[in-house]
N, C-alpha and C positions, 0 to 999 in steps of 0.2 A: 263135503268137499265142493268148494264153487268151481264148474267148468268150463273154460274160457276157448275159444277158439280165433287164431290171428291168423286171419285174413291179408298175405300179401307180406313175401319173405325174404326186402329188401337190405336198404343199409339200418332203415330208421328201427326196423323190426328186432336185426340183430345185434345192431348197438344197445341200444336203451329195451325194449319190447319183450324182447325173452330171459334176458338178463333178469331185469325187474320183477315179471311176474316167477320167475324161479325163486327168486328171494322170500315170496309173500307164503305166509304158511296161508294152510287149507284150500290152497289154490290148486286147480291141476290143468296145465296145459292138455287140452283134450286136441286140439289138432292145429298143424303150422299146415297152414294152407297157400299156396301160389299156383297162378297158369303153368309158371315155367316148374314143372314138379322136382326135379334136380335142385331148386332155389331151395324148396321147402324139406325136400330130403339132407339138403347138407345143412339146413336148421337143427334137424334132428341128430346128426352128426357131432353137433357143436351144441346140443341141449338135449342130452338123454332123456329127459323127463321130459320128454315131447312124449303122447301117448300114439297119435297117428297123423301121417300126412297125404294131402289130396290136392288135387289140382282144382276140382269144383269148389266153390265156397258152397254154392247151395246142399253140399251134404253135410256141413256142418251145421247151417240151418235148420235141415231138417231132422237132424240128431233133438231130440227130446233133455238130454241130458244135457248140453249144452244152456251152459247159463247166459252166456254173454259173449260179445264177440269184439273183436278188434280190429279195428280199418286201419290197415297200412296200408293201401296203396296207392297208385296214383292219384293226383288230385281229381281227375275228371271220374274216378270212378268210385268218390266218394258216396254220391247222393245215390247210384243206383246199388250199393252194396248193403249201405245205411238202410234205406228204405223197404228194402228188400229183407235184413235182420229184423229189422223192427217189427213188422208186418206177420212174420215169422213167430212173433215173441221174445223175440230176444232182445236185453240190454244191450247198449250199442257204447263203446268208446271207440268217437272216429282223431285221428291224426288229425293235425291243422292241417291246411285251411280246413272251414265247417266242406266249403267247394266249391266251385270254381266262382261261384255269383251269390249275391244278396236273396234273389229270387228262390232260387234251390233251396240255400242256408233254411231259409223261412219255412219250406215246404218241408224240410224233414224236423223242425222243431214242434210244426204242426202237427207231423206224424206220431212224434213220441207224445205228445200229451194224448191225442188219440188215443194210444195205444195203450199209454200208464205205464210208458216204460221209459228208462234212465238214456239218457244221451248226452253223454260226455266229449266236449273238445277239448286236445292235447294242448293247450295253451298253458303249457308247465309252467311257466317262471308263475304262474298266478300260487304256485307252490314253492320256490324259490323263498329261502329264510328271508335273505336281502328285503325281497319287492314286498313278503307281510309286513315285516318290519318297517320302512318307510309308509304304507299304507296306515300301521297306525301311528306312528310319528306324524301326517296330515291332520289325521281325524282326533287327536290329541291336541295340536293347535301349533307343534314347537317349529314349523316353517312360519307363523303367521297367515298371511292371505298368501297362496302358491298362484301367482301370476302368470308363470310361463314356465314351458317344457321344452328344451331342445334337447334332440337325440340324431345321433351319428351312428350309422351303420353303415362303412366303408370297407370294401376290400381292393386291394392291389391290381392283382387278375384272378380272378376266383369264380367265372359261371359255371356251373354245375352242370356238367352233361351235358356238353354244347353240342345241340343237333339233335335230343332225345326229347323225353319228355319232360324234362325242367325248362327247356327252351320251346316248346312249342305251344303256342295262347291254348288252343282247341282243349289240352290233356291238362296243362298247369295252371290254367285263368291266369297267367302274367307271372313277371320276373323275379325283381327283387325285392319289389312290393309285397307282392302275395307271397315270397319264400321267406324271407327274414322282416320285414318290415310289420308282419302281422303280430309276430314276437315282440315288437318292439313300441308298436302302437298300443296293443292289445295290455300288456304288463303297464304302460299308463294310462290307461282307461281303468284298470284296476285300479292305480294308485291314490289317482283322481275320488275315485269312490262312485263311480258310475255317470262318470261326466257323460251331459247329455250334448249330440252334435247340431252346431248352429251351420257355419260354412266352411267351405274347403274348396283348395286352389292348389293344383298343384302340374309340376312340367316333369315329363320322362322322355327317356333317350334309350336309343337300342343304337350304339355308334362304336362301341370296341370289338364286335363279332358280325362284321358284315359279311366279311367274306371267312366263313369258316375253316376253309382250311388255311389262311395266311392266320391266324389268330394265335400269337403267344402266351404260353403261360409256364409258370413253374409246378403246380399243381391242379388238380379238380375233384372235387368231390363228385361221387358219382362215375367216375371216367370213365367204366364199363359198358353204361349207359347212352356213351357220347356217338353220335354219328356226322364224321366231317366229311361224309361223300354224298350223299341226297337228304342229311337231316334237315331240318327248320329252324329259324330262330327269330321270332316275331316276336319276344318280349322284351319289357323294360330290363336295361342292364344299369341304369342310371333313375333315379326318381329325388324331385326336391319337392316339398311341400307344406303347408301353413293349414292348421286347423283352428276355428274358431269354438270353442263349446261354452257351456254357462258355466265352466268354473275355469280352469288355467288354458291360457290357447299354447296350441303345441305348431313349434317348426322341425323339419329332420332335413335331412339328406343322407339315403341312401344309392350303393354303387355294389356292386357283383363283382364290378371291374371299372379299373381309372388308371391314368396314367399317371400315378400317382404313390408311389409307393411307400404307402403307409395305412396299415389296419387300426381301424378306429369304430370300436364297439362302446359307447356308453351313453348317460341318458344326466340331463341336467336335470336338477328340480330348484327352481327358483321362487323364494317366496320372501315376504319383506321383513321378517327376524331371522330366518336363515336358508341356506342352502346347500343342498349335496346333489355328487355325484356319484353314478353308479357305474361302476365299470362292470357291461355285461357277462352276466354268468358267475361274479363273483359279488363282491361287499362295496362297503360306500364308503363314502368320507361326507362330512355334515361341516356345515362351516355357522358359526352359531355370529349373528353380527352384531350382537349388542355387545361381545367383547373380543369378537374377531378370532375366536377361537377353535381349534380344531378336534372336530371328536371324529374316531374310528371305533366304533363298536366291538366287542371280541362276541363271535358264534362263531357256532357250526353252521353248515349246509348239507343239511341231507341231502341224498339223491330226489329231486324234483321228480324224475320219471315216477320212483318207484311210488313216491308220496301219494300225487295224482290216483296213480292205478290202485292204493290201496283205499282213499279216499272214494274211489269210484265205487268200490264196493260195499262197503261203509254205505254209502249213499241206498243203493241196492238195499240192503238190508234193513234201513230204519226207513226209508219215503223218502226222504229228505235233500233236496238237489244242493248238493256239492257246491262252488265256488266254479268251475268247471261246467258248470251244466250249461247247454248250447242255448237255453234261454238269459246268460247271463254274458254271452259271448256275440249274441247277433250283433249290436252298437260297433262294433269293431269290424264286421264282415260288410255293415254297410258301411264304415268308413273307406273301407278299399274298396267297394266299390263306385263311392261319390268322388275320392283321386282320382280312380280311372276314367271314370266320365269327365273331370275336370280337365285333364291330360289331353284326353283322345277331341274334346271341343273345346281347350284352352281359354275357360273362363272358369270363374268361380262357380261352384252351385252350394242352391241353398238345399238344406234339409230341414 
């Protein structure tokens, strides 16, 4: 029986994180772990097969029978939880971002080879039917040369726990950059097939939630989280940006929030026999131009989360680093971090 301990018993843990690993035979949740211990108890509430819950991670760690563990927590408390497993022996899948900075990212990927242990980033769509499928639809040739990538990831009013820690740089490393834009960047960098980064330029705006308590919305993810009486909100709510690499260069513009009201999640792929688009989270459409014709593929789409985490253990078991493994995901961590430096001193920089 492989056993797993998750670390941090939030929304992402009980949407996708326990759900999933319940599903995986020979799995056994060995402990839902959170500070706020009521978090990790009504886990167990809601996933019997939880075997025990604690507020310390570190007794999971030091639990022997513990195979592997899983970071769900805040972004900023990524690299000391990670590091802290590793060091421990334990196999590590941490949540996106890797955390909060490129610097960190490096230092726990250095850790796990160190260590000879598996370190996995939650960067699902790299599991997603769609993003395989278009990956080998490049490296088959049926776009021709893929030139350019534009991707939109906008929302209405949508920041997440305004005034918590989705809004505050110090815990999240930034907005809607580092929350949705890493998904978005990240699944073309896959596509691409490991496109390497040349330059980046890019402009962000924090202008819909200045004053947090005059701030309208219909919904928020998160809302529990929110504080509109002394919380913070120092990150990107807006980001546009142009990437230059040795194979397709990529534009986006993403938004948390705009005055704007229309949700717009998808990802161009432009190449000179053809083109598709992917509407996030779901399938594509192909536009083939030597007869101007339109294909839509028929699959399924498995569940991404579950995929990952079985895949992660897979990995575990044979040596062998997954598609996910955080040395196949740094390229992406330093691209958000060279927008953010491009942002914050409003030039280009080279990489």
């Amino acid at each position: 029986m492989f056993k797993v301990a998750v670390i941090g018993c939030g929304r992402i843990s009980n949407s996708k994180y326990f759900p999933s690993l319940s599903q995986i035979e020979n799995v056994e949740i060995a402990y839902a772990c959170d500070v706020i211990l009521a978090n990790a108890e009504k886990a167990k509430e809601d996933f019997p097969s939880i075997k025990k819950v604690v507020s310390d991670y570190k007794v999971c760690l030091n639990d022997p029978e513990v195979d592997a563990v899983c970071v769900c927590t805040p972004n900023s408390l990524h690299y000391t939880v990670t590091m802290d497993a590793l060091r421990a022996g334990k196999h590590v899948f941490c949540e996106k971002p890797i955390t909060i900075n490129y610097p960190l990212s490096k230092e726990m990927a250095e850790e796990a080879e160190k260590q000879g242990k598996m370190l996995n980033i939650g960067v699902c769509n790299r599991h997603n039917k769609s993003v395989e499928m278009l990956r080998e639809w490049v490296e088959n040739g049926k776009f021709g040369n893929m030139y350019h990538v534009y991707c939109n990831f906008r929302c209405f009013r949508n920041i997440p726990g305004l005034g918590g820690a989705f809004t505050t740089k110090s815990k999240s490393g930034g907005g809607v950059l580092i929350d949705w834009g890493i998904h978005f960047l990240d699944l073309i960098l896959y596509v691409l097939g490991g496109a390497k980064l040349k330059t980046v330029s890019a402009n962000a705006y924090s202008e819909m939630a200045k004053d947090l308590k005059a701030y309208k919305y219909e919904s928020m993810w998160a809302e529990e989280t929110a504080n509109f009486e002394t919380g913070v909100n120092d990150v990107d709510d807006f980001i546009s940006g142009y990437v230059r690499t040795d194979k397709a260069n990529i534009s986006f513009n993403g938004a948390w929030a705009q005055n704007v009201n229309k949700n717009e999640m998808y990802i161009d792929f432009l190449g000179d026999k053809g083109g598709a688009r992917l509407d996030y989270g779901g399938k594509f459409t192909f536009w083939n131009g030597a007869d101007l014709s339109e294909e839509k593929p028929e699959y399924d789409i498995p569940d991404m989360y579950e995929k990952e985490l079985v895949e992660f253990i897979k990995s575990i078991e044979s040596g062998v680093k997954d598609k996910n493994h955080i040395d196949y995901v740094l390229e992406s961590m330093k691209l958000l971090d060279a927008l953010y430096e491009s942002a914050e001193k409003n030039k280009e920089i080279t990489l």
